[in-house]
C-alpha positions as CSV (number, residue, x, y, z in Angstrom):
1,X,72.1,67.1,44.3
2,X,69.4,65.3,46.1
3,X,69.7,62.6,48.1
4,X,67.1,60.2,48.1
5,X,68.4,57.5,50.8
6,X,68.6,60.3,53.3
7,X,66.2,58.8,56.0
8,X,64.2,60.9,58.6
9,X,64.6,61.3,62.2
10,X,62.2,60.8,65.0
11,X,59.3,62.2,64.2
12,X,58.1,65.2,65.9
13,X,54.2,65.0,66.4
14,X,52.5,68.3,65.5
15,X,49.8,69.6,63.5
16,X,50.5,72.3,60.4
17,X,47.6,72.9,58.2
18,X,48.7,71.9,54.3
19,X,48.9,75.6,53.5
20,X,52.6,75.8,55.7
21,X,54.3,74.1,52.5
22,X,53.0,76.2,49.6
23,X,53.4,79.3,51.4
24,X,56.7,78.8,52.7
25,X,58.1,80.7,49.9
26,X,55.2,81.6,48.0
27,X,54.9,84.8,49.6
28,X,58.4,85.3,49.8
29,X,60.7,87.8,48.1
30,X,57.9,90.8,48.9
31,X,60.0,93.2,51.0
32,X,63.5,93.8,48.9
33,X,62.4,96.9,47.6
34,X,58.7,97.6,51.1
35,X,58.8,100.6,52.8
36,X,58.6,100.3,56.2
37,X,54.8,101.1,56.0
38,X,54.9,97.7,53.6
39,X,56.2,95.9,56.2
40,X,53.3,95.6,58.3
41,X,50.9,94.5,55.3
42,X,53.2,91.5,54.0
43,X,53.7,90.2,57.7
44,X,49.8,90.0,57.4
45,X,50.0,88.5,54.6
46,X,48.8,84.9,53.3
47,X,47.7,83.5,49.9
48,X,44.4,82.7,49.7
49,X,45.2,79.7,47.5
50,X,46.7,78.0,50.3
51,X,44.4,78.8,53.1
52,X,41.2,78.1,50.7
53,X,42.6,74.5,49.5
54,X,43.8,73.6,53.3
55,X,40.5,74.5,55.2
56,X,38.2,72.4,52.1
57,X,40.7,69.5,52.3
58,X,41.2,69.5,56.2
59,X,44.4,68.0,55.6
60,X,46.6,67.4,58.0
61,X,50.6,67.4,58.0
62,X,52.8,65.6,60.0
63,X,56.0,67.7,60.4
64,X,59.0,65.2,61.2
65,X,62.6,67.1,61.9
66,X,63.5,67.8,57.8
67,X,60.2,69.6,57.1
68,X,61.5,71.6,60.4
69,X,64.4,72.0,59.0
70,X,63.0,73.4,55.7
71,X,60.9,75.9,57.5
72,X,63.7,77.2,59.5
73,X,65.4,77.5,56.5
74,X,62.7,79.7,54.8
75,X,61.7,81.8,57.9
76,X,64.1,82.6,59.9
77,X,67.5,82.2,58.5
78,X,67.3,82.3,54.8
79,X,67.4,86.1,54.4
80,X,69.3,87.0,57.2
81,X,72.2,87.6,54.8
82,X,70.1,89.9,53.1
83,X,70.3,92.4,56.7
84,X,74.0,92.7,55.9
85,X,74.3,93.0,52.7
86,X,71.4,94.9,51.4
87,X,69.3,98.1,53.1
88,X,66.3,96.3,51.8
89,X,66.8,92.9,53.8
90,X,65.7,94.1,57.5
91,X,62.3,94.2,55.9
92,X,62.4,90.9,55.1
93,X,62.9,88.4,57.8
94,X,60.2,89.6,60.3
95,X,57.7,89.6,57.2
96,X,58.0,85.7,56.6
97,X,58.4,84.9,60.1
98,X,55.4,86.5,60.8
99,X,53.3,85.0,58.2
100,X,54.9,81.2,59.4
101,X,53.7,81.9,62.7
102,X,50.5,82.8,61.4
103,X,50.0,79.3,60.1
104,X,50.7,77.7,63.2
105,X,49.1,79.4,65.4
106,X,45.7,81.4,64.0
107,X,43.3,82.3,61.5
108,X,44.6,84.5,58.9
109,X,43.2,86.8,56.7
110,X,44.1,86.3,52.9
111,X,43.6,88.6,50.3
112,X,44.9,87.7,46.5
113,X,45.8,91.7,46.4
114,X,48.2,91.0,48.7
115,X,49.5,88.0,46.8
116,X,50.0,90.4,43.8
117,X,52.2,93.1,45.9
118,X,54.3,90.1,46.7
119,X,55.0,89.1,43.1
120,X,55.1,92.8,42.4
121,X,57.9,93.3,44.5
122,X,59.9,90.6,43.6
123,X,60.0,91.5,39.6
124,X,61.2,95.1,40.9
125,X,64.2,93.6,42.1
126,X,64.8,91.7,38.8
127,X,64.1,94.6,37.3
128,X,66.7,96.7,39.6
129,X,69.3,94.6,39.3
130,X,68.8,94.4,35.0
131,X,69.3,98.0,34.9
132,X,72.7,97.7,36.5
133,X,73.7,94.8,33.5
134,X,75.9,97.4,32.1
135,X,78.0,98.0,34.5
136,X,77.9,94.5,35.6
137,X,79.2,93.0,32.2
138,X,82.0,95.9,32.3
139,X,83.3,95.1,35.5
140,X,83.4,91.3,35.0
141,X,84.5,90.8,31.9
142,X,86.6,93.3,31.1
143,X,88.2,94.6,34.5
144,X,88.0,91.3,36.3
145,X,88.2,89.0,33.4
146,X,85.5,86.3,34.4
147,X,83.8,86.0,30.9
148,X,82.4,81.7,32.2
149,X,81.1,83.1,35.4
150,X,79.2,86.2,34.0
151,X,77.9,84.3,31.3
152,X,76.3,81.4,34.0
153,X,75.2,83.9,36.2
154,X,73.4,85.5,33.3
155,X,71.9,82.1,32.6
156,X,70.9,81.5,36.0
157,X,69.2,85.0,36.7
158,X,67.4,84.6,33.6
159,X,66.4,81.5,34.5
160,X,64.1,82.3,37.2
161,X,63.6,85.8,36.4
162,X,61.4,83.9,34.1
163,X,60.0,81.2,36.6
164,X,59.3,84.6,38.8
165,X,57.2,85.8,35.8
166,X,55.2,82.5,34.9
167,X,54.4,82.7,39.0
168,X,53.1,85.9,38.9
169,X,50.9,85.1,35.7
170,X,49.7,81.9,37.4
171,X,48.4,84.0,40.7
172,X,46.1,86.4,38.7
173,X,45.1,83.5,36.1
174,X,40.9,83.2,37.3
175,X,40.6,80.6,35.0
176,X,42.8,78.0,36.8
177,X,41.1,76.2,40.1
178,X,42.6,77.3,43.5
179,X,44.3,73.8,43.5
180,X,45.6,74.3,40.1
181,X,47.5,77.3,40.7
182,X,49.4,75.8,43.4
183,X,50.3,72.9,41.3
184,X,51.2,75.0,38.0
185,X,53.4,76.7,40.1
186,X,54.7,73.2,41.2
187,X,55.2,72.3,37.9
188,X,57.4,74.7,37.0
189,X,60.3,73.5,38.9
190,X,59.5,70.0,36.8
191,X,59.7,66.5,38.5
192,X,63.0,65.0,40.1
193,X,63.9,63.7,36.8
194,X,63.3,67.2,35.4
195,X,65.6,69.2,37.9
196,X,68.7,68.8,36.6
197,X,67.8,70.4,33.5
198,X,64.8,73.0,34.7
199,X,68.1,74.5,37.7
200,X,70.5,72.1,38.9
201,X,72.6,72.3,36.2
202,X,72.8,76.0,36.0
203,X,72.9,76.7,39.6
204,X,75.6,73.8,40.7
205,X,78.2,75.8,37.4
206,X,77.3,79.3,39.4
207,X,78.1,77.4,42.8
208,X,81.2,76.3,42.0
209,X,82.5,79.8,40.1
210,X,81.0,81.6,42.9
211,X,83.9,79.8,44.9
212,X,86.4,80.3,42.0
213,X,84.9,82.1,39.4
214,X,89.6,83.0,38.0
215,X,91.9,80.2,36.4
216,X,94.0,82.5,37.7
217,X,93.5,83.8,40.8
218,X,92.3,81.3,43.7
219,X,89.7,83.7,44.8
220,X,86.2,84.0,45.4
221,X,83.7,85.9,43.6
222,X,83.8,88.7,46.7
223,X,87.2,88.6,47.4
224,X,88.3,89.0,43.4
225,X,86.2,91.8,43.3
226,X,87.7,93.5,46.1
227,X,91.4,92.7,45.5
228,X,90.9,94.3,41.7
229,X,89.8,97.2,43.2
230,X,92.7,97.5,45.8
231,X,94.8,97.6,42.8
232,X,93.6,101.1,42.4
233,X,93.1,102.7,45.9
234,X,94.9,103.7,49.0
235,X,92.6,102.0,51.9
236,X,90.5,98.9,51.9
237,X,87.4,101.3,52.5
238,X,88.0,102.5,49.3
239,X,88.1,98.7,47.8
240,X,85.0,98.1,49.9
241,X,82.8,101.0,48.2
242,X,83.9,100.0,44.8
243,X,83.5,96.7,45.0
244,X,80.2,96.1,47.5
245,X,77.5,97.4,44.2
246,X,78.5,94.5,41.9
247,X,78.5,91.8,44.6
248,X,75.0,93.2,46.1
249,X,73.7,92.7,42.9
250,X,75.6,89.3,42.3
251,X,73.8,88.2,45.9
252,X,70.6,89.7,44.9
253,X,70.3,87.7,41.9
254,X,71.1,85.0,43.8
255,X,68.9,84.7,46.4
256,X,66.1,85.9,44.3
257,X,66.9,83.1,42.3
258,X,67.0,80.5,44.8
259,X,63.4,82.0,46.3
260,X,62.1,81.5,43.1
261,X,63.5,77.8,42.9
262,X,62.3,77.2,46.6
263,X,58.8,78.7,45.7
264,X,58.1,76.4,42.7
265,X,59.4,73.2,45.0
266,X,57.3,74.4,48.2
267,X,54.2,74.4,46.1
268,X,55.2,70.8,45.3
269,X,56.0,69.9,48.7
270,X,52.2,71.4,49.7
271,X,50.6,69.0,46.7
272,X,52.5,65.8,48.2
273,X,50.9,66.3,51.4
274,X,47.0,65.9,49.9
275,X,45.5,62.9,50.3
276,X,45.1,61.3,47.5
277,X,41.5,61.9,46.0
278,X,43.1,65.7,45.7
279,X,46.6,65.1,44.1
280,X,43.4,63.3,41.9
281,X,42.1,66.2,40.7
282,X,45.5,67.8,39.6
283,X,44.9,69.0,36.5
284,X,47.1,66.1,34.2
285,X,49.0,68.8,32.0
286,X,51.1,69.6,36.1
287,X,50.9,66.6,37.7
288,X,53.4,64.6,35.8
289,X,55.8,67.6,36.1
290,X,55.1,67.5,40.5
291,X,57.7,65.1,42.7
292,X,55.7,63.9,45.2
293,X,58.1,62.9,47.3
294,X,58.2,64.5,50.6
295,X,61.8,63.8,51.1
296,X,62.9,64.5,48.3
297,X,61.5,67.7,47.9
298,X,62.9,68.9,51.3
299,X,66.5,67.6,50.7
300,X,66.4,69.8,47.2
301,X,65.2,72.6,49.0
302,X,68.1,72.3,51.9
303,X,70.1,71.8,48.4
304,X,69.2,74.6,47.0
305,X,69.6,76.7,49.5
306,X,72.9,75.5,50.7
307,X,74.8,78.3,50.7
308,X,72.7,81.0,52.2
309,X,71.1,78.9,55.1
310,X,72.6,79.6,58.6
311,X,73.4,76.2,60.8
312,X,75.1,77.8,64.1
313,X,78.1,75.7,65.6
314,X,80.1,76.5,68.7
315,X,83.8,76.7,68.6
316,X,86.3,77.3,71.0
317,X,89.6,79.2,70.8
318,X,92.5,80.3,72.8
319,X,94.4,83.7,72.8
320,X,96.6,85.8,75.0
321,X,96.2,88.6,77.1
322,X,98.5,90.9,79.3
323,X,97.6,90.3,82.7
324,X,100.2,92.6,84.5
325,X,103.9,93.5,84.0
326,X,107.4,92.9,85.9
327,X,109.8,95.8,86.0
328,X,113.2,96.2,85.2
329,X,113.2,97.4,88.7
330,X,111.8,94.0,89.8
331,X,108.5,95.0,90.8
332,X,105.3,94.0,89.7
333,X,102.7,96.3,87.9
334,X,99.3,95.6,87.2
335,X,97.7,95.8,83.6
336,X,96.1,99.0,84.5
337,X,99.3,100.6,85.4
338,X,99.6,103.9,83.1
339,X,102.0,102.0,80.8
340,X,102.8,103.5,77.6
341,X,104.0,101.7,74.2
342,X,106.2,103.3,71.8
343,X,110.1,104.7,72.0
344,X,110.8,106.3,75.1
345,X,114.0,107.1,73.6
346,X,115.2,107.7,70.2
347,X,117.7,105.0,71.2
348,X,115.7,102.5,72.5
349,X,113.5,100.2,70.4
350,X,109.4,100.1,71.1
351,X,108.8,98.8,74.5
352,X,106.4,99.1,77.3
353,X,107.5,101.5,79.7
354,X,105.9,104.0,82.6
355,X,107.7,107.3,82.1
356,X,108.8,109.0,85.0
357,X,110.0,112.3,84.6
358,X,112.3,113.7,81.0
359,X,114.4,111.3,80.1
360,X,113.7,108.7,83.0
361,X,110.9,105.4,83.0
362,X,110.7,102.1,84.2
363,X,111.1,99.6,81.3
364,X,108.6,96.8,81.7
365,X,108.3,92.9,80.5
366,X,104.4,91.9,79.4
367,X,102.9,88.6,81.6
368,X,100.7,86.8,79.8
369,X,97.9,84.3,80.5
370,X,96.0,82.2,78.1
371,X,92.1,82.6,78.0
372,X,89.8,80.8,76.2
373,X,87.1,82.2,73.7
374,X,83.3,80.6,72.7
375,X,81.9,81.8,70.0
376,X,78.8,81.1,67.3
377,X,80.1,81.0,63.8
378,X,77.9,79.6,60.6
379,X,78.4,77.7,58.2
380,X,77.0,79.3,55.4
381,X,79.6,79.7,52.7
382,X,78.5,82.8,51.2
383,X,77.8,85.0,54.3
384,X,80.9,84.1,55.6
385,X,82.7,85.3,52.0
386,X,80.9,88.3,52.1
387,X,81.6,89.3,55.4
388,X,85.0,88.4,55.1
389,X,85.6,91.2,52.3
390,X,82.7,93.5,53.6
391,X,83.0,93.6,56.9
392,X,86.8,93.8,57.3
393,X,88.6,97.0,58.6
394,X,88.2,100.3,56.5
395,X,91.2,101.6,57.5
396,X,93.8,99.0,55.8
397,X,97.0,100.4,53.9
398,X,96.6,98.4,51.0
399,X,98.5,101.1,48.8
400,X,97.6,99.9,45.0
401,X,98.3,96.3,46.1
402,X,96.4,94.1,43.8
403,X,96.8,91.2,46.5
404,X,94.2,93.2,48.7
405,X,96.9,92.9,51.4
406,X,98.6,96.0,53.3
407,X,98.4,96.6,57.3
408,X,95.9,98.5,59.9
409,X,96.4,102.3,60.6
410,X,95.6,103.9,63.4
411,X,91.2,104.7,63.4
412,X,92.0,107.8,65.0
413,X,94.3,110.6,64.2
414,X,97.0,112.3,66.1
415,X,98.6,115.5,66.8
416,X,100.8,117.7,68.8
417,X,101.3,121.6,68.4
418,X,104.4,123.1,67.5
419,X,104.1,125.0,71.1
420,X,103.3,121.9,73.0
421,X,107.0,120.9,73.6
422,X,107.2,121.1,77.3
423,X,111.1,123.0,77.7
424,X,110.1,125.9,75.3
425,X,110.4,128.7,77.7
426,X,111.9,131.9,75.7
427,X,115.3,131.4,77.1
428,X,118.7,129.2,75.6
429,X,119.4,125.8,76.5
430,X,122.8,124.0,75.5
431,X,120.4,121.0,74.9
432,X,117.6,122.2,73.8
433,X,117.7,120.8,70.0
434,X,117.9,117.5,71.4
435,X,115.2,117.8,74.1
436,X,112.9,118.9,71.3
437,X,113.6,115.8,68.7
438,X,112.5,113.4,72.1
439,X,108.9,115.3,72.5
440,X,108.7,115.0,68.8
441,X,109.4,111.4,68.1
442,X,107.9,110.5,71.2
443,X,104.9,111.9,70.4
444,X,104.7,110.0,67.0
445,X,105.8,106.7,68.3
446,X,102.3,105.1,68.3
447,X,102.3,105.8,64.8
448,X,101.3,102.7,62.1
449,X,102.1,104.1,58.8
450,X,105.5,104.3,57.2
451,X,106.8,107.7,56.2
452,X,107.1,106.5,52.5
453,X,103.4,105.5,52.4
454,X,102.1,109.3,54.1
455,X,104.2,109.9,50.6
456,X,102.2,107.6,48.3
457,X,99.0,109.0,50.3
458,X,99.7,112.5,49.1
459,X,100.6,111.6,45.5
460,X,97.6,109.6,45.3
461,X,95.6,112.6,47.1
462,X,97.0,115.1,45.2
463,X,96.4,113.0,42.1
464,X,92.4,112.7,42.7
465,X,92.3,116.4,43.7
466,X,91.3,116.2,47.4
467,X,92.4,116.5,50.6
468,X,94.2,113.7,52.7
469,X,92.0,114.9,55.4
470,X,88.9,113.9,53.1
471,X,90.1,110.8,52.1
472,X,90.8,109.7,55.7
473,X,87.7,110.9,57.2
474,X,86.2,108.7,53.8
475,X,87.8,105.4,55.3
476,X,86.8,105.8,59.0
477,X,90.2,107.7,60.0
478,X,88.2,110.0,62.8
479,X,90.5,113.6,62.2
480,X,88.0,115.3,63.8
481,X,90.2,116.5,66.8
482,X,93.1,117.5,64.0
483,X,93.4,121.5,64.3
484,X,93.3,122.7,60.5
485,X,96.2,122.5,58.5
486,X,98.3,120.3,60.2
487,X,100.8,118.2,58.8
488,X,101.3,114.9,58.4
489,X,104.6,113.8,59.4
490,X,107.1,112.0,56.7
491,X,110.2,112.3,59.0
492,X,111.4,112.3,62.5
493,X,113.1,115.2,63.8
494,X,116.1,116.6,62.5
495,X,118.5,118.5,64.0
496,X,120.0,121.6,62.6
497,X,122.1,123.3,65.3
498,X,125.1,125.3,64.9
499,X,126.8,124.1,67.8
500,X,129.1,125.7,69.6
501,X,131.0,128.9,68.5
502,X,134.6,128.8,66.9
503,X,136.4,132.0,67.9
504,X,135.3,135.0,69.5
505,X,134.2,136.4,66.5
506,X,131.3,134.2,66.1
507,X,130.0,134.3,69.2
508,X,126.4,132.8,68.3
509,X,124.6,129.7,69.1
510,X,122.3,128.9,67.2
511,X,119.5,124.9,67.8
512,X,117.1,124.1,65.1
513,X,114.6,121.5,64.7
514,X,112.8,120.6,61.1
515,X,111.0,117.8,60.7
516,X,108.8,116.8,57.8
517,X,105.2,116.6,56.6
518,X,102.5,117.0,54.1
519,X,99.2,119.3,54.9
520,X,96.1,117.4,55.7
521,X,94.1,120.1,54.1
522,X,95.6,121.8,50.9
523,X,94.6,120.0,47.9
524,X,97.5,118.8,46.0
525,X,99.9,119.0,48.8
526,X,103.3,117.4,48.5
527,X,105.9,117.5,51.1
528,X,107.5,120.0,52.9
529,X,110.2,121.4,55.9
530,X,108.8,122.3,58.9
531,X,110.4,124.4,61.6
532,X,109.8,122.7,65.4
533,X,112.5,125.5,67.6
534,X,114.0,128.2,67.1
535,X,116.9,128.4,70.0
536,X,119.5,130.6,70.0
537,X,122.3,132.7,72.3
538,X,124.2,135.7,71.0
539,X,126.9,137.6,72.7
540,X,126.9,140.1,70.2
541,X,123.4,141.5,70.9
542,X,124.0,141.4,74.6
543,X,123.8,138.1,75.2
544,X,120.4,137.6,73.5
545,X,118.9,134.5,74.1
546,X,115.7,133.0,72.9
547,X,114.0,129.7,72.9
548,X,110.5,129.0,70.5
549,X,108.9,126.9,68.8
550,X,106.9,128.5,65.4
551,X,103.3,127.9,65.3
552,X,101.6,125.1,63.4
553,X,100.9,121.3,63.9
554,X,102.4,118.0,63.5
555,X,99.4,114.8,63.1
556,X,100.4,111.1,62.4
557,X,97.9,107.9,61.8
């Protein structure tokens, strides 16, 4: 893992007192579980080993572009993944950043309580995270059938759960020497020959299942988690509550793990830096466990932290865009036009198209321009799987696929009352059926789920014992504007008319118009026949005419 060839760049003259190293993780993991009154204590925050041993040795570091690197690496970018993936990270990143800064610039004020809320904090996560083991060995060995990878993350948490403990016994121990403490802590990462066995071992196994923890799925960790549980729902918002618990807690662990790690080797880092006549009086039983290698120490903690450090590049795309429209007429439109998408006509295949008046519109043909894109992305492996799985669209069809794959829905439901058909005016027309099955399929053109899955939906609904109103609303489908008990569609209109009358006996005309659907609202709802008009002329009641449409309400996603 380390590379000890690596040489440095030019050398950036500034001046860091010696405590920068050893607290540049020292005082790390304090805020997972801070209130936000914490916040402000641990930004304070500094260790009073560090300060004590830097003001008595006046020593001085040089920090060249890697030990940059490494401090970016702790301050401001290390736990940014913990912002998105836990409501505990936001505490964290201004709290180290803070107490970085404080080292450059001032004179802090270090308290060893402090240092103990720190270490406190950290073995509540440990703790937090042991109290879900249950569920975790369930869920990965028997539902998702990853018996190596549970078992090395296992190792690994264990691993520096226990480092986390011997730290926290080393910070309260009063008989150890300020410098002592530092390099105990040091020592518990071992020397470069010691690595591989005290975490490299365990943590490059975990690295590489993370990535593909199946033989047979080619899947990572987040993404198997989430396809198993699209097996079982509806939407990928349901996938994404079921499956975003276990892969917190498989981050957590994680990064807890690798603070730990970066902890011991910063304290290392900080001892390397003495002069000599202090790395002297080291107390022999650490000092042969302590690299003091500067660069190695900073490559293994850009190692170690690989996968959850953020390093920014700008890339360039291209994509397409309408940028106005030529008419079938032969004029142009703008992009802005009033343009409608969908079926005009039951006839004609989706288009764009400005309607004119019933039955008339303009077809139009889409110009297109190419425009190019900049944007930052990162190239930090395990954000980038998270927030592939985690911050994809709620509102995915993925109907029980155990792929994870399926199509976008609407966000935003839609509906028409029974009334609103424009031509229902109480009196017959000889057209009337058909006038009603346009402003019906019309109105549903925009549509994005197939009439067989609003089927599925309701069996599955129905199945759970809610409403598909409540599972849509659940996924980020707004329904809000939906009157109550509306149904969604699982047809297009169909016509039931009579037409016209065979002898003058049966002088009665009688247009119908069904269509059909499945309440939004009743639990257990399956589907049903809906009346849309009610049109009718009959010479036997005095020419009696009549033209309605029954009450209710028609909704589509």
């Amino acid at each position: 893992m380390t590379n000890t060839t690596k040489k440095t760049n030019g050398k950036i003259k500034r001046t860091l007192t010696a405590a920068l190293a050893a607290i540049m993780m020292m005082s790390t993991a304090a805020t997972f579980a801070a209130s936000a009154a914490d916040t402000q204590a641990v930004v304070n925050m500094n260790t009073s080993t560090a300060i004590t041993m830097a003001e008595r040795s006046g020593a001085i570091v040089e920090v060249d572009d890697d030990l940059l690197a490494v401090k970016d690496v702790t301050s401001g970018t290390l736990f940014k993944i913990l912002e998105e993936t836990t409501e505990y990270g936001k505490f964290f990143t201004p709290a180290l950043s803070g107490m970085l800064d404080l080292f450059i610039g001032g004179q802090p004020d270090p308290t060893q309580e402090k240092l103990d809320q720190i270490n406190d904090k950290i073995d509540k996560l440990f703790d937090r995270i042991d109290k879900l083991q249950n569920d975790l060995v369930s869920t990965m060995e028997t539902d998702l059938g990853i018996q190596s990878f549970h078992n090395v993350y296992t190792e690994f948490k264990s691993q520096t759960k226990t480092m986390r403990r011997k730290i926290e016994d080393i910070s309260k121990d009063k008989s150890l020497t300020k410098l002592d403490k530092i390099a105990k802590i040091g020592s518990l990462a071992g020397a470069y020959s010691e690595w591989d066995i005290k975490f490299e071992n365990v943590l490059g196994q975990l690295n590489e299942l993370f990535e593909n923890p199946s033989a047979t799925a080619n899947a990572n960790i987040f993404d198997l988690t989430y396809r198993h549980f699209c097996g079982q729902v509806m939407f990928s918002g349901e996938a994404i509550d079921k499956a975003k618990p276990l892969c917190d807690a498989l981050m957590q662990a994680y990064i807890a793990g690798c603070t730990t790690i970066t902890e011991c080797l910063s304290a290392q880092l900080y001892i390397s830096q003495l002069p000599k006549e202090m790395q002297d009086q080291v107390d022999s039983g650490f000092k042969p466990h302590i690299c003091l290698n500067k660069t190695d120490i900073e490559n293994e903690i850009k190692d170690v932290n690989k996968n959850i450090a953020k390093n920014g590049k700008i890339i360039t795309t291209t994509v397409r865009e309408i940028v106005g429209f030529k008419g079938d007429n032969g004029k142009d439109y703008p992009v802005n036009c009033g343009y409608q998408y969908g079926s005009p006509d039951i006839f004609v295949n989706e288009m764009y198209y400005i309607p004119l008046f019933l039955g008339a519109y303009i077809e139009l043909y889409p110009k297109y321009a190419d425009r190019e894109v900049t944007k930052t992305v990162y190239d930090n492996p395990y954000q980038e799987m998270y927030n592939k799985v985690f911050n994809t669209h709620r509102n995915i069809l993925v109907n029980k696929n155990p792929k994870g794959e399926g199509y976008q829905v609407n966000d935003k439901a839609n509906y028409k009352n029974h009334g609103d058909n424009p031509n229902c005016d109480g009196k017959y027309w000889s057209n009337m059926s058909k006038l009603t099955q346009k402003f019906y399929n019309n109105a549903i053109s925009g549509m994005k789920i197939k009439f067989d899955d609003v089927k599925a939906l309701a069996k599955y609904c129905s199945d759970k014992g809610i409403s598909i109103r409540s599972l849509l609303n659940n996924v980020g489908i707004d329904t809000t504007a939906v009157p109550e008990n509306a149904n969604l569609v699982t047809s297009n209109a169909i016509d039931d008319s009579t037409n016209a009358a065979h002898d003058i006996f049966t002088q009665c005309y009688y247009q119908k118009t069904f269509y059909k659907g499945v309440n939004i609202d009743r639990v257990g709802a399956g589907e049903q026949k809906y009346q849309l008009l009610d049109c009718g002329w009959n010479l036997w009641k005095g020419g009696q005419e009549w033209n309605y449409a029954p009450g209710g309400s028609f909704c589509w996603i």
